[in-house]
LUMBA-422367 format. One record per residue: residue number from 1; residue in three letters; chain; y, z, x of N, C-alpha, C in turn. Coordinates in Angstrom, 3 decimals. Each point is the difference from the previous one (the first is absolute). Example, Ala and Ser with C-alpha at 12.3 -4.5 7.8 and 13.67 -1.06 7.14 Angstrom:
! residues 2
 seq type mol      n.v      n.w      n.u     ca.v     ca.w     ca.u      c.v      c.w      c.u
   1  Ala   A   -5.690    7.800   13.190    1.190    0.000   -0.890    1.200    0.000    0.900
   2  Ser   A    1.050   -0.720   -0.350    1.190    0.060    0.820    1.090    0.730   -0.770
//
This chain:
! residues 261
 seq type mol      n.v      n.w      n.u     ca.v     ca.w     ca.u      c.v      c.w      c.u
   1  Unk   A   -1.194    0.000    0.841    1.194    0.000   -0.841    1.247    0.000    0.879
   2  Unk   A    0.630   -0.343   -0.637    1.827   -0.082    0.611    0.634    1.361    0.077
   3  Unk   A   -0.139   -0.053    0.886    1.143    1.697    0.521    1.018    0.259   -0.681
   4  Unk   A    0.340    1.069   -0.603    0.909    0.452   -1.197    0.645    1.190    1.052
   5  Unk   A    1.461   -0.053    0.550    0.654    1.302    0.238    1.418    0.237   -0.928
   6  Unk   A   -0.260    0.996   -0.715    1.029    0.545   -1.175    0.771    1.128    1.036
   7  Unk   A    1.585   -0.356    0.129    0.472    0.481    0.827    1.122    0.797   -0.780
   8  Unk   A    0.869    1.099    0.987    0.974    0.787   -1.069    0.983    0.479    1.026
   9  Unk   A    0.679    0.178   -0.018    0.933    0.682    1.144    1.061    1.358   -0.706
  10  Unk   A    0.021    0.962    1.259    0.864    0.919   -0.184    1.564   -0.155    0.875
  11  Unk   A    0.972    0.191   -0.985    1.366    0.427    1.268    0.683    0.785   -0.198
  12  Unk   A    1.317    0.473    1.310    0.673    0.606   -0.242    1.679   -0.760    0.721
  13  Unk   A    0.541    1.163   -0.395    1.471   -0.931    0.604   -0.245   -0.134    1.421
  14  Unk   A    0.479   -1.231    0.495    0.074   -0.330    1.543    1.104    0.972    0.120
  15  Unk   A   -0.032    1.386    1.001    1.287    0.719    0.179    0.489   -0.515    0.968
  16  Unk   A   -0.613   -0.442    1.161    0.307   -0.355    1.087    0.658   -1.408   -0.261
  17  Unk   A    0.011   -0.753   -0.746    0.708   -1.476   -0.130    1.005    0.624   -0.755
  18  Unk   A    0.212    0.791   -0.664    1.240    0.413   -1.403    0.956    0.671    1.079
  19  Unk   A   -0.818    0.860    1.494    1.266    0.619    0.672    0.780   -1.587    0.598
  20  Unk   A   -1.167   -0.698    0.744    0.827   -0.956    0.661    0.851   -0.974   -1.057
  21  Unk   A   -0.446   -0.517   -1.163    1.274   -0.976   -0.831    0.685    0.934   -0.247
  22  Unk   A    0.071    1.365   -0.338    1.000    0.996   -0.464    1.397    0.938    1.141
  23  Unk   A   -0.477   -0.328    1.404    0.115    0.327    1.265    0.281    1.460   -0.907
  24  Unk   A   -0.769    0.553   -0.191   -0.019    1.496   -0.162   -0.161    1.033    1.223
  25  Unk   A    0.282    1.130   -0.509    0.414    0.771    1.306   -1.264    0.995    0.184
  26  Unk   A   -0.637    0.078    1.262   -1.713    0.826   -0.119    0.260    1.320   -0.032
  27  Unk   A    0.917    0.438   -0.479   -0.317    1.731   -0.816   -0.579   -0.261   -1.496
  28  Unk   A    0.437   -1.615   -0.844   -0.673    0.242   -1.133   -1.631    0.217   -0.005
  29  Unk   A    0.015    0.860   -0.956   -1.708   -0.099    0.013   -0.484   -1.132   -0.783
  30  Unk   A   -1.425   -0.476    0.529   -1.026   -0.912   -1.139    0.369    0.114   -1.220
  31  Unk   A    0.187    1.037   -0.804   -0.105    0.388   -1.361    1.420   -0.809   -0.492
  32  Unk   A    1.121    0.889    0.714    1.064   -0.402    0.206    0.315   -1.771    0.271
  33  Unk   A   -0.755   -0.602    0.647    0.676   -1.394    0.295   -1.116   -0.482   -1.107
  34  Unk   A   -0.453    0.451   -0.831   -1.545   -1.105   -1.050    1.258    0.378   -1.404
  35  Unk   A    0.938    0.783   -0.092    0.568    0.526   -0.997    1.140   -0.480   -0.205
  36  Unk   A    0.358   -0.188    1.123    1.626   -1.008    0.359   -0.545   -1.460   -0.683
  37  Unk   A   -1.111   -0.421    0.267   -0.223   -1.467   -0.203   -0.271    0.089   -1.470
  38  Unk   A   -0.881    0.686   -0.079   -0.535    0.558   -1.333    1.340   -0.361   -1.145
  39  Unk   A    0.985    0.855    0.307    1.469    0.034   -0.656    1.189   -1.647   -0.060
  40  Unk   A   -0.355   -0.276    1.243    0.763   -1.244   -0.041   -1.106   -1.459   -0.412
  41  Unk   A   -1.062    0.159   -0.297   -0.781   -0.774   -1.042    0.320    0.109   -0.928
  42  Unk   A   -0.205    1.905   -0.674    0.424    0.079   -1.191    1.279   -0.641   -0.818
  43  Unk   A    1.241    0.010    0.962    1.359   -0.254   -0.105   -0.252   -2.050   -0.252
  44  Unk   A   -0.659   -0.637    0.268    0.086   -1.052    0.539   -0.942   -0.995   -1.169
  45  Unk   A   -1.045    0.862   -0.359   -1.294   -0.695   -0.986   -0.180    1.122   -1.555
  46  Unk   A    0.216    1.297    0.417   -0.174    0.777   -1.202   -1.648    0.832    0.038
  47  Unk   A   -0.983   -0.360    1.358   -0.719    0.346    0.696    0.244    0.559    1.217
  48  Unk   A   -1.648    1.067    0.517    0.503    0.183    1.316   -1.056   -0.604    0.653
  49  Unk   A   -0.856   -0.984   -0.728   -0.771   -0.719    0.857    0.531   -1.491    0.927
  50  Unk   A   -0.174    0.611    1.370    0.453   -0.486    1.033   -0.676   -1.622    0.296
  51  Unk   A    0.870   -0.656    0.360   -0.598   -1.346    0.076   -1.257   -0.370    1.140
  52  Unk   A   -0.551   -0.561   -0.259   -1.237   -0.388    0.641   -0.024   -0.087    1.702
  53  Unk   A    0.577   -0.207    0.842    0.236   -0.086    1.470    0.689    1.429    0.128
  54  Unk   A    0.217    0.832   -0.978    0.244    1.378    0.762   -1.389    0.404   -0.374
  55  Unk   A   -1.483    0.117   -0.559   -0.558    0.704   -0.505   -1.172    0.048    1.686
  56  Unk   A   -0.039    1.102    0.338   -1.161   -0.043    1.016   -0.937    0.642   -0.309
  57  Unk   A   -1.288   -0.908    0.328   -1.407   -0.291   -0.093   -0.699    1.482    0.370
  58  Unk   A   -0.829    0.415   -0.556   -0.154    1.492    0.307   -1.813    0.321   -0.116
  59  Unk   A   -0.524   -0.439   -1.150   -1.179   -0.584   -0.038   -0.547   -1.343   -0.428
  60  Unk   A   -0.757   -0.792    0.354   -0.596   -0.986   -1.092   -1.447   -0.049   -0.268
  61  Unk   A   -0.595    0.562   -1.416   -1.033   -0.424   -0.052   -0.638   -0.894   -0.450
  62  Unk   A   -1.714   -0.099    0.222   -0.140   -1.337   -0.366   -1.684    0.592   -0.025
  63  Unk   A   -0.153   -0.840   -1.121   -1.942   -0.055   -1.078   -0.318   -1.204    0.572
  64  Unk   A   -0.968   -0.273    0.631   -0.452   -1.322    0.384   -1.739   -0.063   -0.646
  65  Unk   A   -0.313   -1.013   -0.625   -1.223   -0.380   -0.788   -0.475   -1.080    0.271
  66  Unk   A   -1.064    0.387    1.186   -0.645   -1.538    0.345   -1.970   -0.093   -0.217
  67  Unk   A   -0.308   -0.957    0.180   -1.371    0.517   -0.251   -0.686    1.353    0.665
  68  Unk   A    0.207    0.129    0.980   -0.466    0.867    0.376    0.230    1.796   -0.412
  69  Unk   A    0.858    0.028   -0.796    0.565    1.091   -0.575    1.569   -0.117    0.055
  70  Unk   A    0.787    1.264   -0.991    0.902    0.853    0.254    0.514    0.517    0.471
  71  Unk   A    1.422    0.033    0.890    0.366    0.847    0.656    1.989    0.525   -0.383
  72  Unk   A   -0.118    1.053    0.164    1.316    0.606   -0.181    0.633    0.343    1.039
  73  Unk   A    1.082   -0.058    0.541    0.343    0.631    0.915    1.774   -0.352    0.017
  74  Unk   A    0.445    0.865    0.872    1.701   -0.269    0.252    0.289   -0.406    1.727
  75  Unk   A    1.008   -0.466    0.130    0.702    0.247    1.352    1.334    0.470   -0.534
  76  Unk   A    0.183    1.537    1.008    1.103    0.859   -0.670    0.490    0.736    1.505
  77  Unk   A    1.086   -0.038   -0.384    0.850    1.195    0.838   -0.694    1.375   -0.368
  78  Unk   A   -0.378    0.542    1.170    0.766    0.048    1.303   -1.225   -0.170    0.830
  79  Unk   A   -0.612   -0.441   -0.054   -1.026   -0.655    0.700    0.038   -0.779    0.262
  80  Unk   A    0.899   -1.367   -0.503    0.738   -1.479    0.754    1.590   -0.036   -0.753
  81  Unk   A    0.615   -0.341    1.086    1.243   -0.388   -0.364    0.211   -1.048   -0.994
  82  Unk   A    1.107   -0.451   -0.094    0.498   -0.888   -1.427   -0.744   -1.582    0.617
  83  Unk   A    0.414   -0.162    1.351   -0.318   -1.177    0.582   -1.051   -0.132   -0.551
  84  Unk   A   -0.997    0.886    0.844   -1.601   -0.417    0.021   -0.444    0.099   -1.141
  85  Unk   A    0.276    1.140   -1.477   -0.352   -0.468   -0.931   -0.061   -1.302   -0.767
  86  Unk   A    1.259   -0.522   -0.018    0.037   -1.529   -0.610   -1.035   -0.981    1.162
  87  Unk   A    0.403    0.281    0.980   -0.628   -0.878    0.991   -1.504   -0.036    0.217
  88  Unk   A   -0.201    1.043   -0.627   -1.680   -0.034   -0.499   -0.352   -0.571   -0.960
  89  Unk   A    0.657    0.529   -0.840   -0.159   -1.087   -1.409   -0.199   -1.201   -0.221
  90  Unk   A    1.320   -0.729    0.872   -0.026   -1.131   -0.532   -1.244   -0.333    1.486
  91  Unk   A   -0.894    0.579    0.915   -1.109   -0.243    0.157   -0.850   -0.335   -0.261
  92  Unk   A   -0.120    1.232   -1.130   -1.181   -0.491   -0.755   -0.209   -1.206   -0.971
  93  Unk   A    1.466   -0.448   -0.285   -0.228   -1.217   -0.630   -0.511   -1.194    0.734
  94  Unk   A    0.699    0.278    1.728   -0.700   -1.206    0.500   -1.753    0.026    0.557
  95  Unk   A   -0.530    1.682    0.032   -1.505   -0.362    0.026   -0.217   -0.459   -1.532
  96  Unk   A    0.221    0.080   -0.754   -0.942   -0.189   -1.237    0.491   -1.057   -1.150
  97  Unk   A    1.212   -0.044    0.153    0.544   -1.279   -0.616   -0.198    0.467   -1.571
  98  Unk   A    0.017    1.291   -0.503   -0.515    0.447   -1.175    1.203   -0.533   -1.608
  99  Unk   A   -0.968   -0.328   -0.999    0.806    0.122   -1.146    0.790    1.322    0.167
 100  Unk   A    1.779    0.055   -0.067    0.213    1.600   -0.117    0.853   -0.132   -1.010
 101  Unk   A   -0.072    1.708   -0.852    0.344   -0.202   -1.090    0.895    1.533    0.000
 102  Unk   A    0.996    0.000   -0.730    0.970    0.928   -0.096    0.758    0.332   -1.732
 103  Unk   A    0.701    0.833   -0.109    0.552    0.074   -1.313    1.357    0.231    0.514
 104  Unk   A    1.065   -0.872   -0.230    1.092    0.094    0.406    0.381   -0.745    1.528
 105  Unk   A   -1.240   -0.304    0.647    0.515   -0.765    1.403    0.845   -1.038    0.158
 106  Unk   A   -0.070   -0.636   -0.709    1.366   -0.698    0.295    0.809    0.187   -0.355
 107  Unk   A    0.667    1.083   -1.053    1.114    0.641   -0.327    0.583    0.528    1.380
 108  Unk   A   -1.151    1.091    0.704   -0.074    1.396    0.946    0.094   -0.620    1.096
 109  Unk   A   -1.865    0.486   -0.480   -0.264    0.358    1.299    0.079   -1.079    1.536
 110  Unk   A   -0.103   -0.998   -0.361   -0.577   -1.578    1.147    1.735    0.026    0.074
 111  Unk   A    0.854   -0.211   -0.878    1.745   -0.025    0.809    0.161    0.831    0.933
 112  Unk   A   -0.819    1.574   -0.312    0.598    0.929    0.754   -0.889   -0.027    1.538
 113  Unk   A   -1.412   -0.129    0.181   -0.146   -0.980    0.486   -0.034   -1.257    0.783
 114  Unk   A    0.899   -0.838    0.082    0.725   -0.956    0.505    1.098    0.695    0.672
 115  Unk   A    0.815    0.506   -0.724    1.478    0.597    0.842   -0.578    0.902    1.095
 116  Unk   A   -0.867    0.662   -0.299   -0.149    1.389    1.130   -0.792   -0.707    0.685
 117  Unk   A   -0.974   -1.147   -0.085   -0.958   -0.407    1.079    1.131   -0.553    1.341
 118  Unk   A    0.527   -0.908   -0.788    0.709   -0.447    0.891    1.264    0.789    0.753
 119  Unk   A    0.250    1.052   -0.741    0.858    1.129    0.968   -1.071    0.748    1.455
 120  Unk   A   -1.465   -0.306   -0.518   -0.961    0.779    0.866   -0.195   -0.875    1.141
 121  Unk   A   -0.014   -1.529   -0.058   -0.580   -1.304    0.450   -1.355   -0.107   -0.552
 122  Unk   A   -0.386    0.273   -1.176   -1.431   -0.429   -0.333   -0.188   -1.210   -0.101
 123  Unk   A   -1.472   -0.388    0.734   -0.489   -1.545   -0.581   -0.680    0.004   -1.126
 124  Unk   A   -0.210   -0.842   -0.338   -0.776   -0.223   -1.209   -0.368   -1.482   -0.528
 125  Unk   A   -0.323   -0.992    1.062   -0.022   -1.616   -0.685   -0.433   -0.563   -0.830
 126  Unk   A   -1.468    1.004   -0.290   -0.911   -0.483   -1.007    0.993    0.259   -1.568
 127  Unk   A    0.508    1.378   -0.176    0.391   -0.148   -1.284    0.893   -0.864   -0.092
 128  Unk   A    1.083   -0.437    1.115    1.070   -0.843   -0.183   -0.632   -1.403   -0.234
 129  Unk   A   -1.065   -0.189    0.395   -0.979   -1.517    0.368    0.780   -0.598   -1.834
 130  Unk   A    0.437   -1.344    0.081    0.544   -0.628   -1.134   -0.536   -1.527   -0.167
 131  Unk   A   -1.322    0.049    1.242   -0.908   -1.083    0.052    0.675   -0.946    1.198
 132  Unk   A    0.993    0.407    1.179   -0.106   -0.358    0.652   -0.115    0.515    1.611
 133  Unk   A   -0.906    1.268   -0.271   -0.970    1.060    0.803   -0.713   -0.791    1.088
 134  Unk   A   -1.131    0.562    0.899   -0.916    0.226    1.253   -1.296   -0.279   -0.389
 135  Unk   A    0.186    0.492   -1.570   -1.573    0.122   -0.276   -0.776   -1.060   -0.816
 136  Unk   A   -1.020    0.368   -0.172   -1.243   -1.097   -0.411    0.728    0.073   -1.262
 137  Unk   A    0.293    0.276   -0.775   -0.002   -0.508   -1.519    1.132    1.008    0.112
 138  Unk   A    1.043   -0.820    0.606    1.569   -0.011   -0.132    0.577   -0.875   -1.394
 139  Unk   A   -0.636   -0.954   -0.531    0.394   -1.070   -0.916    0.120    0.841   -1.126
 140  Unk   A   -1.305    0.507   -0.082    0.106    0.880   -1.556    1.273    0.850   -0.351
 141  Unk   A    0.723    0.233    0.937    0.756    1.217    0.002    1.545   -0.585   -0.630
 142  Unk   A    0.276   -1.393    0.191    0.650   -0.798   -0.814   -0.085    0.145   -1.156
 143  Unk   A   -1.294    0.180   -0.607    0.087   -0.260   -1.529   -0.202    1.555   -0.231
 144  Unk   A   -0.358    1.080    0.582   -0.311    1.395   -0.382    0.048    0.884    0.995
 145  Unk   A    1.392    0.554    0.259    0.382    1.054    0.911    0.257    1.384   -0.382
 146  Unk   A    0.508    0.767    1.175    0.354    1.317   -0.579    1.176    0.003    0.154
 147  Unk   A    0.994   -0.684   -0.452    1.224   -0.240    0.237    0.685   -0.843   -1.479
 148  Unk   A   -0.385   -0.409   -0.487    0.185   -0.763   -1.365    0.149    0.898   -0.621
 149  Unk   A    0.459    0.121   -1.281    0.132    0.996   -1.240   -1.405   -0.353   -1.105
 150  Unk   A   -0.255   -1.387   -0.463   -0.388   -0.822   -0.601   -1.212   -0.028    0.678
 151  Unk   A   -0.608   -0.017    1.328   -1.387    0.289    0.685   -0.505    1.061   -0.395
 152  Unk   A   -1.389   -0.004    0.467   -1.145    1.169   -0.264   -0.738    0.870    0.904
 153  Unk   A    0.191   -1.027    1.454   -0.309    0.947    1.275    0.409    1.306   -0.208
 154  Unk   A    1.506    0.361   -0.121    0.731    1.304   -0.522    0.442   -0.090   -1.631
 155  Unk   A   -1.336    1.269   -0.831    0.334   -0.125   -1.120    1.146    1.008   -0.116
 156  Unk   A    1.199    0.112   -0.772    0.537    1.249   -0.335   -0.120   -0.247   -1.112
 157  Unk   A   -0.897    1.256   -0.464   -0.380    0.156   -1.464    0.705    0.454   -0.672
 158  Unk   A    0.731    0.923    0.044    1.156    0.101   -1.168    0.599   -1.228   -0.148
 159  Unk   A    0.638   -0.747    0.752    0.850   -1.271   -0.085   -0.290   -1.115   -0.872
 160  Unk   A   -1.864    0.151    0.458   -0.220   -1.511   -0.896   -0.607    0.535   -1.236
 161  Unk   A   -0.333    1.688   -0.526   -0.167    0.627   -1.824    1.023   -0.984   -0.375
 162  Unk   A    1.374    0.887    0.906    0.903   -0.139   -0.868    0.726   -1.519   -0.273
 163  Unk   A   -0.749   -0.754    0.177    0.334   -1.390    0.451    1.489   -0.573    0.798
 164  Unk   A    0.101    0.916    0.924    1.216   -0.185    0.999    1.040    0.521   -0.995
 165  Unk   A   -0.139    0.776   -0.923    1.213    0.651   -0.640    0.131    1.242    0.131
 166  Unk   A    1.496    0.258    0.463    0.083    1.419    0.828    0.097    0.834   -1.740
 167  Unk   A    0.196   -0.408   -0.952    0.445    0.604   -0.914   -1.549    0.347   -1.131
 168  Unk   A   -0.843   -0.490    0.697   -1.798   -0.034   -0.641   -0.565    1.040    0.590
 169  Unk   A    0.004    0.435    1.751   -0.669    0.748    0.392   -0.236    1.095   -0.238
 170  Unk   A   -1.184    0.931    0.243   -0.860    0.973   -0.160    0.070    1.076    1.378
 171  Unk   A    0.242    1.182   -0.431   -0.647    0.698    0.980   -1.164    0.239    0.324
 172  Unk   A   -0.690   -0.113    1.310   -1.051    0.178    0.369   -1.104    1.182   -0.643
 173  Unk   A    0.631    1.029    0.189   -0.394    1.355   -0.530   -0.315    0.024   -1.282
 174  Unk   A    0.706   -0.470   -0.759   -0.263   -0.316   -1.563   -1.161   -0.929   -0.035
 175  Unk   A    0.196   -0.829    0.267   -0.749   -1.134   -0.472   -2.074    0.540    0.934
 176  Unk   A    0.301    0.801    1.166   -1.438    0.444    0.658   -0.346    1.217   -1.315
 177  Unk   A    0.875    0.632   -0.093   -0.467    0.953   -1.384   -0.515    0.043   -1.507
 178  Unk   A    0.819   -1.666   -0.275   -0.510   -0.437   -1.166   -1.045   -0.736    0.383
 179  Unk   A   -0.523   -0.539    0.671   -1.087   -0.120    0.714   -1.407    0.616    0.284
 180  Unk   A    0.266    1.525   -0.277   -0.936    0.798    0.460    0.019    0.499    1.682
 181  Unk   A    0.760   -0.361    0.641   -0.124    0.234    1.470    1.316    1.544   -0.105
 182  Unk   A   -0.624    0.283    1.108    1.404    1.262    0.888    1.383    0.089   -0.375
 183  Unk   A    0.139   -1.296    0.461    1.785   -0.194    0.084    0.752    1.186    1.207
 184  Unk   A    0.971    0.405   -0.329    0.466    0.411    1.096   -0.364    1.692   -0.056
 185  Unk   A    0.198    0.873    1.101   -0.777    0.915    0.101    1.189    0.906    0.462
 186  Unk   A    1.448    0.509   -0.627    0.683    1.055    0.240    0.786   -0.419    1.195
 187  Unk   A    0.511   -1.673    0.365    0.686   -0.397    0.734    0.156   -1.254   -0.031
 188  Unk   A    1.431   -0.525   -0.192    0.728   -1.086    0.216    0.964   -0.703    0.722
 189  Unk   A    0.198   -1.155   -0.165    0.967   -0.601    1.620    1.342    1.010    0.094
 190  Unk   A    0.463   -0.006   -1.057    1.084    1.149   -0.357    0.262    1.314    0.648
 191  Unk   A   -1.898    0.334    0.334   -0.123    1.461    0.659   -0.283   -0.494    1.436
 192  Unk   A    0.354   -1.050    0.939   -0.571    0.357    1.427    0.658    0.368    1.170
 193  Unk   A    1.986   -0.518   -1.101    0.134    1.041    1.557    0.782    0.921   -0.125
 194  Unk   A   -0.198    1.097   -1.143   -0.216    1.102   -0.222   -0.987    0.599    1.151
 195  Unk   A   -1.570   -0.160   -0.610   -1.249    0.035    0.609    0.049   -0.013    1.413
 196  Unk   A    0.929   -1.064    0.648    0.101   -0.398    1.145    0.261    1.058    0.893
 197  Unk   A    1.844    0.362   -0.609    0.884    1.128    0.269   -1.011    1.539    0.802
 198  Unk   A   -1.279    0.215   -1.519   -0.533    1.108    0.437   -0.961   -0.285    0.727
 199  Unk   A   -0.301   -1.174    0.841   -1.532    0.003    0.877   -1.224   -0.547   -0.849
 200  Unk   A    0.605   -0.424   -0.535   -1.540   -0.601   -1.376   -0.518   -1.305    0.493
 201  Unk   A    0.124   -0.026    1.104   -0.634   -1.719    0.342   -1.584    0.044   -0.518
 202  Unk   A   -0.504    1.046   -0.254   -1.555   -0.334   -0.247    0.053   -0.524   -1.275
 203  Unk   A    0.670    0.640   -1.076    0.292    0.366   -1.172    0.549   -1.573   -0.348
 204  Unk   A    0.753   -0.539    0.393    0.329   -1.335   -0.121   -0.750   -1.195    0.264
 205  Unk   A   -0.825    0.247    1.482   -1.144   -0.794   -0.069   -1.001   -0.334   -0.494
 206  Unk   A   -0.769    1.489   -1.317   -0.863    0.447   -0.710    1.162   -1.023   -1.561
 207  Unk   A    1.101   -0.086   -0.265    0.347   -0.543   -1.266    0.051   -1.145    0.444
 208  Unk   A    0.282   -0.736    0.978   -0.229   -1.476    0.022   -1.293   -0.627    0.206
 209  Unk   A   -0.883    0.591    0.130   -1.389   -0.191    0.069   -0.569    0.038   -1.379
 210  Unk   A    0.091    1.083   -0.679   -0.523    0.003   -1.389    1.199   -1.035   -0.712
 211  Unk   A    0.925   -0.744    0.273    0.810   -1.055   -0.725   -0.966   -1.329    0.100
 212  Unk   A   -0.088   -0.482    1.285   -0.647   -0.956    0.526   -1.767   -0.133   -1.150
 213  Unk   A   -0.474    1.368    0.063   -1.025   -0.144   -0.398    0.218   -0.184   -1.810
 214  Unk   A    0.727    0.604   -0.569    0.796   -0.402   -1.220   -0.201   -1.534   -0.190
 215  Unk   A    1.159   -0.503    0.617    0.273   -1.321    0.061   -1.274   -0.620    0.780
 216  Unk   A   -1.001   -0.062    0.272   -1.487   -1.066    0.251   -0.476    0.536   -1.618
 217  Unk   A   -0.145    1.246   -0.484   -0.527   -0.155   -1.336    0.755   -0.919   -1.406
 218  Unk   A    1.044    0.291    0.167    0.580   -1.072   -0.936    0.379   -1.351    0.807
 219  Unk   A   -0.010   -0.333    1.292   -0.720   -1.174    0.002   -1.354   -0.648   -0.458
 220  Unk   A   -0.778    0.697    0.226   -1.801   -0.246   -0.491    0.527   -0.460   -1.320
 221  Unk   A    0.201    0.840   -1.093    0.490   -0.338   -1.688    0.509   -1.007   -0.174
 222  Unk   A    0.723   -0.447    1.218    1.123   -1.542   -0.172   -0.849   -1.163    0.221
 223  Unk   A   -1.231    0.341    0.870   -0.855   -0.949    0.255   -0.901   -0.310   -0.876
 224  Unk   A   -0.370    1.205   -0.669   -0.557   -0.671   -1.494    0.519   -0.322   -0.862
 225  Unk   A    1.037    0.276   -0.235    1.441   -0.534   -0.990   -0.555   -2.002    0.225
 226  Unk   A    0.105   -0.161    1.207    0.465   -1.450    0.340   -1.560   -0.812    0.141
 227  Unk   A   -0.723    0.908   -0.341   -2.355   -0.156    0.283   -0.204    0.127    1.234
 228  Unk   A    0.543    0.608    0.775   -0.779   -0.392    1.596   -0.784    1.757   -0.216
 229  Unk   A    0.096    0.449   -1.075   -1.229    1.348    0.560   -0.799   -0.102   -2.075
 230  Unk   A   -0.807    0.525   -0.198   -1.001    0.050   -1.050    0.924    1.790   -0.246
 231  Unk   A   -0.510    0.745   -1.271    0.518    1.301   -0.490   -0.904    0.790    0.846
 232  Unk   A   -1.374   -0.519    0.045   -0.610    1.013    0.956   -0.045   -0.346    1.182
 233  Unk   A    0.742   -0.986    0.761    0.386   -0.288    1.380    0.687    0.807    0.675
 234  Unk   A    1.382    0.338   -1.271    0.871    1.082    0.541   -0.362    1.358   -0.285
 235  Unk   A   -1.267    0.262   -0.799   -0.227    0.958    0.038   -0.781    0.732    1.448
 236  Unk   A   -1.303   -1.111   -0.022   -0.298    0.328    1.483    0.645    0.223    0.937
 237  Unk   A    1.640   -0.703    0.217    0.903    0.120    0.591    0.565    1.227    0.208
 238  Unk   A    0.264    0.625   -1.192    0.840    1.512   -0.074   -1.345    1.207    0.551
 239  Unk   A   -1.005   -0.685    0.011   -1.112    0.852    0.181   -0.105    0.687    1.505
 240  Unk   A    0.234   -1.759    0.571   -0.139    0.192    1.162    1.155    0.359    1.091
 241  Unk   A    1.640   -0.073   -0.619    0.852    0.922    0.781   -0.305    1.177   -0.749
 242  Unk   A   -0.442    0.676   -0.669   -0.227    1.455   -0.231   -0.689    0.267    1.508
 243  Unk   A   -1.265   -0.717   -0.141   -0.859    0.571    0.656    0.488    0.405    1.401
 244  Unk   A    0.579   -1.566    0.559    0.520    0.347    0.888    1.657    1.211    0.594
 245  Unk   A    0.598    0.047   -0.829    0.708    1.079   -0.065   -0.505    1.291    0.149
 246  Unk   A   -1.366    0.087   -0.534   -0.307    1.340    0.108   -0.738    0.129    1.070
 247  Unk   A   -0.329   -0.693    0.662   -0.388    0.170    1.335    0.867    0.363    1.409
 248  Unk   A    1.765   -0.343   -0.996    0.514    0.467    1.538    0.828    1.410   -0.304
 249  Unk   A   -0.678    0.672   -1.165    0.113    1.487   -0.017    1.610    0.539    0.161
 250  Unk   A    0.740   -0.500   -0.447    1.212    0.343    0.720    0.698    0.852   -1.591
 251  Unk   A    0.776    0.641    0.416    1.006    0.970   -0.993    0.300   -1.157   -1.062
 252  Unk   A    0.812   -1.074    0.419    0.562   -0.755   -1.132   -0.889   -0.689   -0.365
 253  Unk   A   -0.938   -0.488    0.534   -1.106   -0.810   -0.876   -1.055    1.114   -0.750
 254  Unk   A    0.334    0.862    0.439   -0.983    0.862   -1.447    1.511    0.572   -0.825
 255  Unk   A    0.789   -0.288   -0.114    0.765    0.123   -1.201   -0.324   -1.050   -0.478
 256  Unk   A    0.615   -1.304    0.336    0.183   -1.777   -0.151   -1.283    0.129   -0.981
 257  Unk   A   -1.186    0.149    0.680   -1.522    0.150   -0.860    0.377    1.165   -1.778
 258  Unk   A    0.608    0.737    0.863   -0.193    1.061   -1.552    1.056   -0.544   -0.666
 259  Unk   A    0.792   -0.643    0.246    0.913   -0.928   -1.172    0.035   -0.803   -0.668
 260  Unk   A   -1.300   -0.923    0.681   -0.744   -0.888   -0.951   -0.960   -0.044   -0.966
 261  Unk   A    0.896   -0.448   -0.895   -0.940   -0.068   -1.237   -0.769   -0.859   -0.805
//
């Protein structure tokens, strides 16, 4: 089967880019310079959500589903910097060349993404590949990239429910709940850099992980929506990330488990 990685990302304010465009003075504190920006967004949009090239990369996780099994996992601070996180990432796209699928990625997460890779120097050719790439079946990538809106290499599933209408879409959480799945588990993008503030990097890596895994289950549903799975295809399906979830014993996956219903 075709490699499936359902990806999700966490951020927080770039402080260190807000001192330098702000030439702020280093007695402010972190809190202090995320609050200044915070305020002059507010003043500017009627939000204090900060535009996309200030947001730095903090975790990203990612569900990958290939024949051979399931796997969950993150690359997160503080165990790799901002660089090497993205710069892993978009790695793994070039070992595996995987269908990847997101809820909101091309709104989010892949802009934010782009701006910070290239503040890091990340490569990444394969996802950029637009069919005129290195590789053996560079051609295809013309007609189906991860760079198109309208392609399928990169699905963003909220985007194409809502049929590219920002005024149709669904929250994730809702829609995994009416579903029967988890949904979110006592933390949202809203809460991370709060979370952040107090040392919660685990705590953040543990909610973007159970998101990711969210979003592959209401992907599966979309795939039978469209026939590519049978009712008991996806059932075997939900069977078998249980199973595997409960094998990696962890705090949030035995909640994630006791939330499903």
């Amino acid at each position: 089967m075709k490699p499936v990685l359902v990806f999700d990302i966490e951020t927080i304010p770039d402080v260190a880019g807000l001192r330098r465009l702000n030439d702020l003075p280093a007695e402010l504190s972190d809190a202090e310079v995320a609050e200044l920006a915070f305020q002059q967004r507010r003043a500017k949009s009627g939000n204090d959500f900060l535009q996309l090239h200030l947001q730095r990369v903090v975790s990203i996780s990612c569900a990958l589903r290939t024949g051979e099994g399931f796997k969950v996992w993150s690359l997160a601070e503080p165990e790799l910097d901002e660089g090497a996180i993205i710069q892993r990432f978009f790695d793994g796209i070039e070992k595996f060349t995987p269908q990847i699928v997101s809820w909101n990625g091309g709104g989010f997460d892949l802009p934010v993404l782009h701006y910070r890779g290239m503040l890091h120097g990340v490569s990444a050719p394969r996802y950029w590949d637009l069919g005129d790439g290195d590789y053996a079946d560079s051609r295809d990538f013309k007609w189906n990239n991860y760079i198109s809106r309208y392609h399928t290499r990169h699905l963003d599933l909220m985007d194409l429910l809502a049929l590219y209408n920002a005024r149709a879409n669904a929250p994730l959480d809702d829609l995994a709940k009416l579903f029967g799945f988890p949904g979110k588990l006592g933390m949202d993008g809203s809460k991370v850099w709060e979370a952040w503030q107090a040392g919660q990097a685990a705590d953040i890596r543990d909610y973007c992980e159970t998101d990711v895994v969210n979003t592959y289950l209401v992907y599966n549903r979309f795939r039978r929506l469209r026939g590519e799975l049978t009712a008991d295809e996806e059932t075997a399906e939900i069977d078998f990330i249980k199973t595997q979830l409960a094998r990696i014993d962890a705090p949030h996956w035995r909640e994630f488990l006791a939330a499903w219903h």
